[in-house]
PDB file with SEQRES, HELIX, SHEET and CRYST1 records, atoms N, CA, C and O in Angstrom:
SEQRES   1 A   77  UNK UNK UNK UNK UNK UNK UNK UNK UNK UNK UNK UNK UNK          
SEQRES   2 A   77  UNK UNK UNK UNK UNK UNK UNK UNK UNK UNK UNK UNK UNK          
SEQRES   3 A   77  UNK UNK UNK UNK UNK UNK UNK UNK UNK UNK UNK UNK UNK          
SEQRES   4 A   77  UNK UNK UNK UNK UNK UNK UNK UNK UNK UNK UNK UNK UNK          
SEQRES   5 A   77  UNK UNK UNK UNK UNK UNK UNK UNK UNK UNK UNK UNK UNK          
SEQRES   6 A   77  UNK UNK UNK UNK UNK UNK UNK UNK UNK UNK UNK UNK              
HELIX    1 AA1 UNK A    2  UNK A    9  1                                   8    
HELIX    2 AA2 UNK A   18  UNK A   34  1                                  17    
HELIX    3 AA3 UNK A   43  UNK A   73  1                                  31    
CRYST1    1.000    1.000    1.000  90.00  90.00  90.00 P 1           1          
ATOM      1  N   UNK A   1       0.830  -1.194   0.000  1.00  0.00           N  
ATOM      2  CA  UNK A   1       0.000   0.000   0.000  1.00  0.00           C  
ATOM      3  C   UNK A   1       0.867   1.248   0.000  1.00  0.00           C  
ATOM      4  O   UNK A   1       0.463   2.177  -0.698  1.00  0.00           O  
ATOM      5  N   UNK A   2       2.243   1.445   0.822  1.00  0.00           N  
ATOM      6  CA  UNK A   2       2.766   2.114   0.867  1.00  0.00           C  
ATOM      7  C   UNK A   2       3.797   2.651  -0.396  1.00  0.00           C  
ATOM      8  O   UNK A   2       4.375   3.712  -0.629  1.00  0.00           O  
ATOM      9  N   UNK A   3       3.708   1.446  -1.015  1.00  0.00           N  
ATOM     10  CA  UNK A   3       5.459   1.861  -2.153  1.00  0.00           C  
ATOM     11  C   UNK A   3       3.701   2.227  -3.566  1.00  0.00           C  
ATOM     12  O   UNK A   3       4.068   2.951  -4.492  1.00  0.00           O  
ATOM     13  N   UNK A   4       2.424   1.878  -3.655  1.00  0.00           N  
ATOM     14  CA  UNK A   4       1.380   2.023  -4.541  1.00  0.00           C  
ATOM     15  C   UNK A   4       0.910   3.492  -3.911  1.00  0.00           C  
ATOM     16  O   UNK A   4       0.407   4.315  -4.675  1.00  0.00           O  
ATOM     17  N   UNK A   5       1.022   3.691  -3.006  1.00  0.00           N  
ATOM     18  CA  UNK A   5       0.581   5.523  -2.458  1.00  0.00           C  
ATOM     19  C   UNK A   5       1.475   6.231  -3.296  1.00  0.00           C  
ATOM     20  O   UNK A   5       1.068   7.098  -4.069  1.00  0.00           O  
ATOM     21  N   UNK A   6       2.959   5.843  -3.169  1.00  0.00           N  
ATOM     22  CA  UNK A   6       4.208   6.447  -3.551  1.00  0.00           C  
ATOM     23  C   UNK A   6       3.956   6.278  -4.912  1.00  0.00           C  
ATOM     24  O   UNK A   6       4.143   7.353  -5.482  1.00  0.00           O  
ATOM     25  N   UNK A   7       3.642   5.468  -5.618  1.00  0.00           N  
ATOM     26  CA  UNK A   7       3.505   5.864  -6.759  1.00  0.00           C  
ATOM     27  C   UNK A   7       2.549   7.045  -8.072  1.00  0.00           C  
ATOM     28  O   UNK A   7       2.657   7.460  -9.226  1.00  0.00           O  
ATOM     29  N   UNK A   8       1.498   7.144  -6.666  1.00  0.00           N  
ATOM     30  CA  UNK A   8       0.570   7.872  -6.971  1.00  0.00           C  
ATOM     31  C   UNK A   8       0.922   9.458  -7.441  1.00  0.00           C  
ATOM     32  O   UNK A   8       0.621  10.220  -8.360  1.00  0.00           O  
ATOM     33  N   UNK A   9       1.872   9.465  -6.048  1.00  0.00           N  
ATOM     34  CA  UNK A   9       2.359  10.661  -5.947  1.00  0.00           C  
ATOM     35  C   UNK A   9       3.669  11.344  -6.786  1.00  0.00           C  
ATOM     36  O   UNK A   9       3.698  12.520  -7.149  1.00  0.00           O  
ATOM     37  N   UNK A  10       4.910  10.197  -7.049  1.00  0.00           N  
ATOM     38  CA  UNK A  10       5.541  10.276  -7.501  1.00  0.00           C  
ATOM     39  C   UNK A  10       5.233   9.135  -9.303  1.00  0.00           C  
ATOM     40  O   UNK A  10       5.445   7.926  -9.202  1.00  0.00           O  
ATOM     41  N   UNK A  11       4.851   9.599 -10.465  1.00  0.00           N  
ATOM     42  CA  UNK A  11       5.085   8.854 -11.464  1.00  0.00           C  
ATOM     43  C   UNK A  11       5.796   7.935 -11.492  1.00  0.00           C  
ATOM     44  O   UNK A  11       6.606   8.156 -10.593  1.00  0.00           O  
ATOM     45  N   UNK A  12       6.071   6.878 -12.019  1.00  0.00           N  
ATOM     46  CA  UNK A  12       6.958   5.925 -12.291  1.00  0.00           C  
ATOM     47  C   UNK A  12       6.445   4.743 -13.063  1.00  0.00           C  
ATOM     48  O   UNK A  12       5.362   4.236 -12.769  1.00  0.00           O  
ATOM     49  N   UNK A  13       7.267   4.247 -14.137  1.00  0.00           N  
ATOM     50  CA  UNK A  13       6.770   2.987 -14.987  1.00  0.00           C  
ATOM     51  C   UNK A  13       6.933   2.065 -14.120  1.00  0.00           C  
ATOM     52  O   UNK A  13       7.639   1.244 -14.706  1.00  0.00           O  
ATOM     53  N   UNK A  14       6.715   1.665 -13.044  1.00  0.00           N  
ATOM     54  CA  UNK A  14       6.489   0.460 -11.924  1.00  0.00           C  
ATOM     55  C   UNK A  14       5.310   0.581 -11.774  1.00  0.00           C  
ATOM     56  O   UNK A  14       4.581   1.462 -11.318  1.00  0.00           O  
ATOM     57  N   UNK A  15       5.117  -0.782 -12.373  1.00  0.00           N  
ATOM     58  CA  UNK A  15       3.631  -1.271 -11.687  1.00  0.00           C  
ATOM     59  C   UNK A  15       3.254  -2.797 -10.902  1.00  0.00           C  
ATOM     60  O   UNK A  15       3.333  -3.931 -11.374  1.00  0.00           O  
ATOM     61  N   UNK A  16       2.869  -2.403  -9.684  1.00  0.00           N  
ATOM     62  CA  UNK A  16       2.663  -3.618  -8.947  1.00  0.00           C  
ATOM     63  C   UNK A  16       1.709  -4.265  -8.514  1.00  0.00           C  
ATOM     64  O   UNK A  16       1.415  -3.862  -7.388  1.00  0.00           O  
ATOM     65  N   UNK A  17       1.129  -5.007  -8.828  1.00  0.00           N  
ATOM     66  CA  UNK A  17      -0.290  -5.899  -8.731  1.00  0.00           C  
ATOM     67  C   UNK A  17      -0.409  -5.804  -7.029  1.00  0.00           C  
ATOM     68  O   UNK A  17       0.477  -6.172  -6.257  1.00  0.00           O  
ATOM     69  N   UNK A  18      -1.280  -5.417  -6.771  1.00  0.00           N  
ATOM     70  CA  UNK A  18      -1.767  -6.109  -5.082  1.00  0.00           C  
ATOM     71  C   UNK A  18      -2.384  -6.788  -4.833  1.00  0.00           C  
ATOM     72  O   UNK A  18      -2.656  -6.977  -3.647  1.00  0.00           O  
ATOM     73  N   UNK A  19      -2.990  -7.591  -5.938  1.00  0.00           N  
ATOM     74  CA  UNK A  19      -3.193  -8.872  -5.726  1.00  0.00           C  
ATOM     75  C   UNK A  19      -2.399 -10.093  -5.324  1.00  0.00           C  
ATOM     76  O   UNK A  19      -2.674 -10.893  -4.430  1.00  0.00           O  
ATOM     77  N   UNK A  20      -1.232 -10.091  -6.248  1.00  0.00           N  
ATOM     78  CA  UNK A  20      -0.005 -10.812  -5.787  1.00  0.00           C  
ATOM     79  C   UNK A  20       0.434 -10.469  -4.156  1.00  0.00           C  
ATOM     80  O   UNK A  20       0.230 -11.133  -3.140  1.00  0.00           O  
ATOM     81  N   UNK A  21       0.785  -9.797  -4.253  1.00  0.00           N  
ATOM     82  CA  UNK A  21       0.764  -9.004  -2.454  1.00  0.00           C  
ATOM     83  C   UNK A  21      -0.524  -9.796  -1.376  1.00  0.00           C  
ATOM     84  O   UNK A  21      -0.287 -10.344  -0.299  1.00  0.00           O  
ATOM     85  N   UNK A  22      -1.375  -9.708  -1.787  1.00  0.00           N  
ATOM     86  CA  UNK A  22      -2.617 -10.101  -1.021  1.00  0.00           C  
ATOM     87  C   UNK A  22      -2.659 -11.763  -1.176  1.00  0.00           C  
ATOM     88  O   UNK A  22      -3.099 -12.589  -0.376  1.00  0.00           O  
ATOM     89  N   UNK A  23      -2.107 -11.945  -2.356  1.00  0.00           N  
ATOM     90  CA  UNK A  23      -2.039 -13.490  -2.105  1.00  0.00           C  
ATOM     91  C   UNK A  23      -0.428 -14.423  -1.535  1.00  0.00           C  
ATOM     92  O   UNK A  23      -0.230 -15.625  -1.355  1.00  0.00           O  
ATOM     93  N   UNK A  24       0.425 -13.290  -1.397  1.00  0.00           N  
ATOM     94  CA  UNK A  24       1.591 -13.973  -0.889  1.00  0.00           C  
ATOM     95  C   UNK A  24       1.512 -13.518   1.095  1.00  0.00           C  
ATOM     96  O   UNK A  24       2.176 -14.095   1.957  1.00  0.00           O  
ATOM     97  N   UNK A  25       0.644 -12.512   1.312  1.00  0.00           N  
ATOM     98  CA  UNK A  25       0.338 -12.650   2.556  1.00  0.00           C  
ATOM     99  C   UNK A  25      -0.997 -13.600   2.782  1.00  0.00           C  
ATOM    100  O   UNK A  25      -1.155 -14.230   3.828  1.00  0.00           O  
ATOM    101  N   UNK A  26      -1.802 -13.628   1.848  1.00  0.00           N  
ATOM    102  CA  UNK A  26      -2.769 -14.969   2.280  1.00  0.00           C  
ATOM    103  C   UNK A  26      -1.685 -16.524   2.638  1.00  0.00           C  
ATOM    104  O   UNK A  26      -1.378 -17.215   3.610  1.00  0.00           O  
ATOM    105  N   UNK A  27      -1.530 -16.489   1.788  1.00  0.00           N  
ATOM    106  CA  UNK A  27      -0.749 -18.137   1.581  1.00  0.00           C  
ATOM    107  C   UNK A  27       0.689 -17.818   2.793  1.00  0.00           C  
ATOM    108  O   UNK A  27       1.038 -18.941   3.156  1.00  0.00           O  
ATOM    109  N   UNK A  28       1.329 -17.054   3.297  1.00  0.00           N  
ATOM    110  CA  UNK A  28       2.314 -16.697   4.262  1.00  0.00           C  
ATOM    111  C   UNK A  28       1.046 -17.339   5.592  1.00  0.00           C  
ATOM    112  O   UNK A  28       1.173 -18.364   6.262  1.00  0.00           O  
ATOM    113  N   UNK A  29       0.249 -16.651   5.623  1.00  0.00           N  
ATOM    114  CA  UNK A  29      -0.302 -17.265   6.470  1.00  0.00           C  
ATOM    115  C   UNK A  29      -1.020 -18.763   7.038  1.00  0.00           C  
ATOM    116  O   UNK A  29      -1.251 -19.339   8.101  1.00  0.00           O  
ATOM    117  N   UNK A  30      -1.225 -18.990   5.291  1.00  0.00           N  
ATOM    118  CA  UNK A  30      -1.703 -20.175   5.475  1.00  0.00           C  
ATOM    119  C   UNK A  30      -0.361 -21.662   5.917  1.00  0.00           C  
ATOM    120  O   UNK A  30      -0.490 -22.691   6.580  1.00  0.00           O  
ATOM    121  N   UNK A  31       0.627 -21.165   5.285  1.00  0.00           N  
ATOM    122  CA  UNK A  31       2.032 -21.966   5.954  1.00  0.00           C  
ATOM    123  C   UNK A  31       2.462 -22.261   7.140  1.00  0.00           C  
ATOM    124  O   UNK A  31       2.781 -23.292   7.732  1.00  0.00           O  
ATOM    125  N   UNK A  32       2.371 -20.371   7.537  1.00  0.00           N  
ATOM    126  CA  UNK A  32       2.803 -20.169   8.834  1.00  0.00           C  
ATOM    127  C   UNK A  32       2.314 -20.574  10.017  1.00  0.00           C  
ATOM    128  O   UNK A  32       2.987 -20.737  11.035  1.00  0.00           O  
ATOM    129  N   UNK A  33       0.561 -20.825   9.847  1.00  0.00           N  
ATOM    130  CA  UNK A  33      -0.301 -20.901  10.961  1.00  0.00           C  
ATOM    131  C   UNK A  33       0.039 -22.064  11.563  1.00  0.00           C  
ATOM    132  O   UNK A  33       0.187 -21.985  12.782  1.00  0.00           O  
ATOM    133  N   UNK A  34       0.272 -23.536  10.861  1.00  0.00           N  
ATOM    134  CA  UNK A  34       1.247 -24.842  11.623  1.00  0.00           C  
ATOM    135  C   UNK A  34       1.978 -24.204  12.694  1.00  0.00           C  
ATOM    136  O   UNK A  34       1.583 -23.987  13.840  1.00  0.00           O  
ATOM    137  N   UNK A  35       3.477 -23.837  11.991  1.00  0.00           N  
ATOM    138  CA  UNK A  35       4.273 -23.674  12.968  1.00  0.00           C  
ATOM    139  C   UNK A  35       4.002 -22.758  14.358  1.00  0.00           C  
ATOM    140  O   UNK A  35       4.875 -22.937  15.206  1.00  0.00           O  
ATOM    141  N   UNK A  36       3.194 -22.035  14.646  1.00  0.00           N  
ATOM    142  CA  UNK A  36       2.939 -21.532  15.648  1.00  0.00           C  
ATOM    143  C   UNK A  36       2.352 -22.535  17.069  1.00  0.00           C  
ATOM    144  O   UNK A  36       1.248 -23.079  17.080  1.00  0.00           O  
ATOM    145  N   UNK A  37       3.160 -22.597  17.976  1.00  0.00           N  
ATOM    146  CA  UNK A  37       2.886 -23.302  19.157  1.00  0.00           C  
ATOM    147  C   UNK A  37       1.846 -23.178  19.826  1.00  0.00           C  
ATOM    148  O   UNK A  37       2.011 -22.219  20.579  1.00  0.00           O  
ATOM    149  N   UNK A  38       0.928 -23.593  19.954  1.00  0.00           N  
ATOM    150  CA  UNK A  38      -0.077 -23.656  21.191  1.00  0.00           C  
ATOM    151  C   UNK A  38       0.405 -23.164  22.474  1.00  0.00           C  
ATOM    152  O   UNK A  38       1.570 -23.396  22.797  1.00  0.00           O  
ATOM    153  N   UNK A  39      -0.298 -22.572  23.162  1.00  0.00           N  
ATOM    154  CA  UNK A  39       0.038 -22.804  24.434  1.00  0.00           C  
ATOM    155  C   UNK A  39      -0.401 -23.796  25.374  1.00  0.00           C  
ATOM    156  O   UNK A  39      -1.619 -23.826  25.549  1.00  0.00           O  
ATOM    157  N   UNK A  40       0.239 -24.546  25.968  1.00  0.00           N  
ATOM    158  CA  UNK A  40      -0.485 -25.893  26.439  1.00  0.00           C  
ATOM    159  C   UNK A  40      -0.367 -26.870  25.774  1.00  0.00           C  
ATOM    160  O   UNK A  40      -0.256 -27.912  26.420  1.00  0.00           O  
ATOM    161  N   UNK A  41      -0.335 -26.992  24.164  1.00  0.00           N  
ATOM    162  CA  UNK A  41      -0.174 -28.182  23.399  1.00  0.00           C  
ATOM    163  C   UNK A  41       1.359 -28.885  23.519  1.00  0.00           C  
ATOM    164  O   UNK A  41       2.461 -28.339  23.468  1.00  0.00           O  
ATOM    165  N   UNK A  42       1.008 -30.284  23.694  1.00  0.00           N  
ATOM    166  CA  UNK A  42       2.250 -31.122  24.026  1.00  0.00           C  
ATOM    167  C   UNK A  42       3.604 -30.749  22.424  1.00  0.00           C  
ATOM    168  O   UNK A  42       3.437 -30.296  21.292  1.00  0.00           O  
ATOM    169  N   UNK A  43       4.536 -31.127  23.009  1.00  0.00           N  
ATOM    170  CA  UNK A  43       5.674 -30.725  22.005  1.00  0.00           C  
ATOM    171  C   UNK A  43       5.528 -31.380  20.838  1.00  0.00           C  
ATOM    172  O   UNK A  43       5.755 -30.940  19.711  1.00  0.00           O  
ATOM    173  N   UNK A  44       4.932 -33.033  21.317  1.00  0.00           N  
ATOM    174  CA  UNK A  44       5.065 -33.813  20.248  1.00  0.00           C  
ATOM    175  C   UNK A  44       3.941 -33.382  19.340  1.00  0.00           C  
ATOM    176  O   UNK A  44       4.297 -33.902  18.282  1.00  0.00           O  
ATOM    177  N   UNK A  45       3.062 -32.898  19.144  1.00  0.00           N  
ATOM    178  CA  UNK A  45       2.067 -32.592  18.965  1.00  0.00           C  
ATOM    179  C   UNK A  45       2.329 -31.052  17.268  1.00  0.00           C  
ATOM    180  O   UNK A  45       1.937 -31.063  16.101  1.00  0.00           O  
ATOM    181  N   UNK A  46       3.146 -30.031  18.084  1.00  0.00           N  
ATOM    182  CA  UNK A  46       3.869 -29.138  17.148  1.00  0.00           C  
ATOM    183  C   UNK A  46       4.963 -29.403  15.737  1.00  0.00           C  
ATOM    184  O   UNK A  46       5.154 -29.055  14.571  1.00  0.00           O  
ATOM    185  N   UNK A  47       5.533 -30.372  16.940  1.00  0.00           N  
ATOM    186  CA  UNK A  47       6.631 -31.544  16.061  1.00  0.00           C  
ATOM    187  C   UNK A  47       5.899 -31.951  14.881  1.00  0.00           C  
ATOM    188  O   UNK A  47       5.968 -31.683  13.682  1.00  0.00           O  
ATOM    189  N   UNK A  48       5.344 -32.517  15.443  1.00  0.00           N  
ATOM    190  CA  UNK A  48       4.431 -33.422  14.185  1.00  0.00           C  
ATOM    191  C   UNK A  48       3.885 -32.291  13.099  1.00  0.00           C  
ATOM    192  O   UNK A  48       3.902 -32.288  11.868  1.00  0.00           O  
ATOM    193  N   UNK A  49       3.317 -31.181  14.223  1.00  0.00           N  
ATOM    194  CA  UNK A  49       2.410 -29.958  12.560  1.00  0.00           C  
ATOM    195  C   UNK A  49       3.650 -29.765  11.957  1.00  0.00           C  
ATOM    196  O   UNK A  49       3.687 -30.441  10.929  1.00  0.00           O  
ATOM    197  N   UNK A  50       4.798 -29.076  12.155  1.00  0.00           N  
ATOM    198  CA  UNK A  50       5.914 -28.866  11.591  1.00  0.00           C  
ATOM    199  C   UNK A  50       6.443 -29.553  11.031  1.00  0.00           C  
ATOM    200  O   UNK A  50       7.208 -29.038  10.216  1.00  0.00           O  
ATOM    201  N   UNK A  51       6.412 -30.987  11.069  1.00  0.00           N  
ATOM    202  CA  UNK A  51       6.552 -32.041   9.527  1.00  0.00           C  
ATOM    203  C   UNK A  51       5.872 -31.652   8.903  1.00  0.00           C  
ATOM    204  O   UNK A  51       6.269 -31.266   7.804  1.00  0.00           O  
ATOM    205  N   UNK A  52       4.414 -31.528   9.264  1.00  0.00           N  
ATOM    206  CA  UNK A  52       3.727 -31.439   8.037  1.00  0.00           C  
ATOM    207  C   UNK A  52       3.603 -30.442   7.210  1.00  0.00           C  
ATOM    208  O   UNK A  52       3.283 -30.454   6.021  1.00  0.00           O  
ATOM    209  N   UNK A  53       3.930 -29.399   8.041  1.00  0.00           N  
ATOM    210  CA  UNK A  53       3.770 -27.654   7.272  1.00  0.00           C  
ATOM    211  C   UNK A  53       5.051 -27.858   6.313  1.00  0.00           C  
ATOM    212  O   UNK A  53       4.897 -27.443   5.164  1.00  0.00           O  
ATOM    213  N   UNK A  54       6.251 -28.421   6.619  1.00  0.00           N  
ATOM    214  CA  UNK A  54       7.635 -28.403   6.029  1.00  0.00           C  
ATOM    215  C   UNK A  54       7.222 -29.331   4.952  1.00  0.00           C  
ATOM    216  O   UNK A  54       6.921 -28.593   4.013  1.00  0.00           O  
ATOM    217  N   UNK A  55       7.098 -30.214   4.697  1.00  0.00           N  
ATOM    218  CA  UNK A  55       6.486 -31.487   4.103  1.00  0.00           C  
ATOM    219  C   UNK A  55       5.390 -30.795   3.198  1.00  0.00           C  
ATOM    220  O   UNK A  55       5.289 -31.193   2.037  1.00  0.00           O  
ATOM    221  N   UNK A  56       4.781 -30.054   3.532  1.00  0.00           N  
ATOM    222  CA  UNK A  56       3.415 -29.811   2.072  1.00  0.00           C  
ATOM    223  C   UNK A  56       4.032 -28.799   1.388  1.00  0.00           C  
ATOM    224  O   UNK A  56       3.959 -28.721   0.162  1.00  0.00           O  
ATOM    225  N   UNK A  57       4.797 -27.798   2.252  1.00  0.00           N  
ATOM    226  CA  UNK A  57       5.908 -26.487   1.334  1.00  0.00           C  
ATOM    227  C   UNK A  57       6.765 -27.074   0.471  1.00  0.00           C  
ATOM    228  O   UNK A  57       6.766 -26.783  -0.725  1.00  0.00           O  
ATOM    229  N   UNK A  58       7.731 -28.126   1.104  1.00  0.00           N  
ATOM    230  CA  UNK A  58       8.359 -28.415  -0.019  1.00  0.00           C  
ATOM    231  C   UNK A  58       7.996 -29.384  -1.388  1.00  0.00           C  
ATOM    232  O   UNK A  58       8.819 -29.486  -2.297  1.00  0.00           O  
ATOM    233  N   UNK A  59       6.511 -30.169  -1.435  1.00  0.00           N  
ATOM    234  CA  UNK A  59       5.991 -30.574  -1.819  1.00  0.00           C  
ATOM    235  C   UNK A  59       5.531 -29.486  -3.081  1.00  0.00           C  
ATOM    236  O   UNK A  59       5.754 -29.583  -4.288  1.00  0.00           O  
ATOM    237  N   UNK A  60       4.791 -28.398  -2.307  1.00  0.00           N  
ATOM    238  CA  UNK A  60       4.183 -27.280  -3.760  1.00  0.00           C  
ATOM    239  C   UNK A  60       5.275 -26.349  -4.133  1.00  0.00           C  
ATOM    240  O   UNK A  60       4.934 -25.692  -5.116  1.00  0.00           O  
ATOM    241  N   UNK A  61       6.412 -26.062  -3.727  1.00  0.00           N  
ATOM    242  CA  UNK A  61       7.501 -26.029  -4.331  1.00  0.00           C  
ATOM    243  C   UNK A  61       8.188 -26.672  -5.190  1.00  0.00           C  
ATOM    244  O   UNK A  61       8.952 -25.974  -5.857  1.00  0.00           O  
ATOM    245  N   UNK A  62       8.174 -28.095  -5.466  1.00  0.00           N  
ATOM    246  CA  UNK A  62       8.459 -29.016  -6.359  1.00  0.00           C  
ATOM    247  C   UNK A  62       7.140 -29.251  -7.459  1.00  0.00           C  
ATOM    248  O   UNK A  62       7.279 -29.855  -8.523  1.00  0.00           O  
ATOM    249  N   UNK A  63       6.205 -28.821  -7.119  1.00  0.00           N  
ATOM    250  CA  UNK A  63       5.034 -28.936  -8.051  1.00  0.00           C  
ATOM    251  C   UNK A  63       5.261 -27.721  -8.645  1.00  0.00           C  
ATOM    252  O   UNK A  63       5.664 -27.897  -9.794  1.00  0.00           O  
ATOM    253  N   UNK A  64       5.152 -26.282  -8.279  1.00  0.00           N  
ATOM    254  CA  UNK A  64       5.888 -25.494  -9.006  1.00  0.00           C  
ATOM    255  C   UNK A  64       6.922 -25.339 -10.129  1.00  0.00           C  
ATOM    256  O   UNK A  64       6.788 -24.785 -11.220  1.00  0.00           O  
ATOM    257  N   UNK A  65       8.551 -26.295  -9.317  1.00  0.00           N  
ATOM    258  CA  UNK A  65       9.359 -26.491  -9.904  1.00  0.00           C  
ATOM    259  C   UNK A  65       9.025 -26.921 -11.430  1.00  0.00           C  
ATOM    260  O   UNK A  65       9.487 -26.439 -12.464  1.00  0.00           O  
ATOM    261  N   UNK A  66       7.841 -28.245 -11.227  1.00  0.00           N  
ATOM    262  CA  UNK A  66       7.712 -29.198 -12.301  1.00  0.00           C  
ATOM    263  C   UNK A  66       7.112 -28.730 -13.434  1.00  0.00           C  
ATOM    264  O   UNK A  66       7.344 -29.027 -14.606  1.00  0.00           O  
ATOM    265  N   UNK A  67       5.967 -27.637 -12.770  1.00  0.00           N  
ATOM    266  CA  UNK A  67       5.208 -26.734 -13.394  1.00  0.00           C  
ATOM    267  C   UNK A  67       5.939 -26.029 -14.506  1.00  0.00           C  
ATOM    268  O   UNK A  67       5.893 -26.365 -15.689  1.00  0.00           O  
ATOM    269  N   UNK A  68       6.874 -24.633 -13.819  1.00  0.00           N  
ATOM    270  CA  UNK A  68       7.905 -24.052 -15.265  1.00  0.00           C  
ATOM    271  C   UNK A  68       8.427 -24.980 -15.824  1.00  0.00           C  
ATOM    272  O   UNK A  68       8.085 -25.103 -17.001  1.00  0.00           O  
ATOM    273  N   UNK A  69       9.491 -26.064 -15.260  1.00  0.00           N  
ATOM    274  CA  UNK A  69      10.021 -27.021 -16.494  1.00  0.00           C  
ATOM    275  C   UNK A  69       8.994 -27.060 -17.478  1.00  0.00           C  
ATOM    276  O   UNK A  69       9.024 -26.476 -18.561  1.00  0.00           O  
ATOM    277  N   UNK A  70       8.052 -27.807 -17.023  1.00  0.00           N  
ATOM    278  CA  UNK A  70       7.054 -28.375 -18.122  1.00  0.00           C  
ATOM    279  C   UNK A  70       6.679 -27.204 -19.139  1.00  0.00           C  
ATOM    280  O   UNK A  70       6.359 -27.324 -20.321  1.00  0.00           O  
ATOM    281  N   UNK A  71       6.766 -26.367 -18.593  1.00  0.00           N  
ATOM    282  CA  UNK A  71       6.558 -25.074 -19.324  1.00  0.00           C  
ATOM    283  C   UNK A  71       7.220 -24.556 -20.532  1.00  0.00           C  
ATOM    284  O   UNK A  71       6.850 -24.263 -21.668  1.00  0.00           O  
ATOM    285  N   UNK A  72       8.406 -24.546 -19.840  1.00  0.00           N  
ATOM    286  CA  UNK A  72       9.416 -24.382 -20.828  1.00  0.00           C  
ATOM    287  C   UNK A  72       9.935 -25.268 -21.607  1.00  0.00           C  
ATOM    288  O   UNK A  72      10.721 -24.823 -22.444  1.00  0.00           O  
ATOM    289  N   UNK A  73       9.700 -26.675 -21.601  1.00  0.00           N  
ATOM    290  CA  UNK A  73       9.735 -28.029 -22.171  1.00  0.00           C  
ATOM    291  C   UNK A  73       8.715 -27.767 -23.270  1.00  0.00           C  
ATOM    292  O   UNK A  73       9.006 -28.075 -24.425  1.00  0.00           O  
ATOM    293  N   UNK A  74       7.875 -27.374 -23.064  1.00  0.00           N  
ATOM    294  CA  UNK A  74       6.647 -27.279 -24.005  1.00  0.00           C  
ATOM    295  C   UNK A  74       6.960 -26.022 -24.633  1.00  0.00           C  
ATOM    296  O   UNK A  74       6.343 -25.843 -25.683  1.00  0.00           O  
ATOM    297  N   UNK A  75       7.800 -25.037 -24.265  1.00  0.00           N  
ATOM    298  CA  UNK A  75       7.401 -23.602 -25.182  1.00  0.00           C  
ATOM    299  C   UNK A  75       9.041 -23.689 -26.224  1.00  0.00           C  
ATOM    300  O   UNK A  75       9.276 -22.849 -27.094  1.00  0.00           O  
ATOM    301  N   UNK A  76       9.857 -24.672 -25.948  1.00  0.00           N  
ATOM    302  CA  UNK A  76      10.904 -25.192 -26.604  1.00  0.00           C  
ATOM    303  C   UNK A  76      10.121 -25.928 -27.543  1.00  0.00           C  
ATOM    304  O   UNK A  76       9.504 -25.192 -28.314  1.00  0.00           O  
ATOM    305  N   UNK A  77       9.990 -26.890 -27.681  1.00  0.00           N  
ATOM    306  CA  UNK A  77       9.337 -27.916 -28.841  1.00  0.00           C  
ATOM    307  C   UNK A  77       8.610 -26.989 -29.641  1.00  0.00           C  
ATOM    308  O   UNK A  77       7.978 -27.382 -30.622  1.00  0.00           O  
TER     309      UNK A  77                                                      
END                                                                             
C-alpha cells in the first residue's frame, strides 16, 4: 500500500499488482499458521504440525518447480 501511495504521488513505470501481495500474505499465512505453538499443546504434537507444514511447502515447491520445467519443455518444442 505504501510503495502504490508512492507511486501515486511520484510517477513511475512500476507497476505492482496487489493482488499478488494479497495473495503472498494470504498463503504466508496459510504456511505459517502450523508452525505456531499452542500454548499448552504437548511438544510432540507441534513436532508433528511442523513435519507437516515443512512437508506440504516443499511438496508445492516441487510442483511449481515441475510446473515451469514443463513449461518451458513445451514452449521449446
Amino acid at each position: 500500500f505504501v510503495i502504490d501511495g508512492g507511486l501515486l504521488v511520484f510517477q513511475s513505470t512500476i507497476k505492482i499488482d496487489n493482488m499478488a501481495h494479497l495473495g503472498g500474505f494470504l498463503s504466508g499465512i496459510l504456511f505459517g499458521l502450523p508452525l505456531v505453538p499452542r500454548i499448552g499443546a504437548p511438544r510432540a504434537t507441534f513436532i508433528r504440525r511442523r513435519a507437516i507444514a515443512v512437508a506440504a511447502g516443499a511438496f508445492i515447491l516441487l510442483l511449481f518447480a515441475w510446473g515451469i520445467h514443463s513449461f518451458y519443455l513445451g514452449a521449446v518444442r
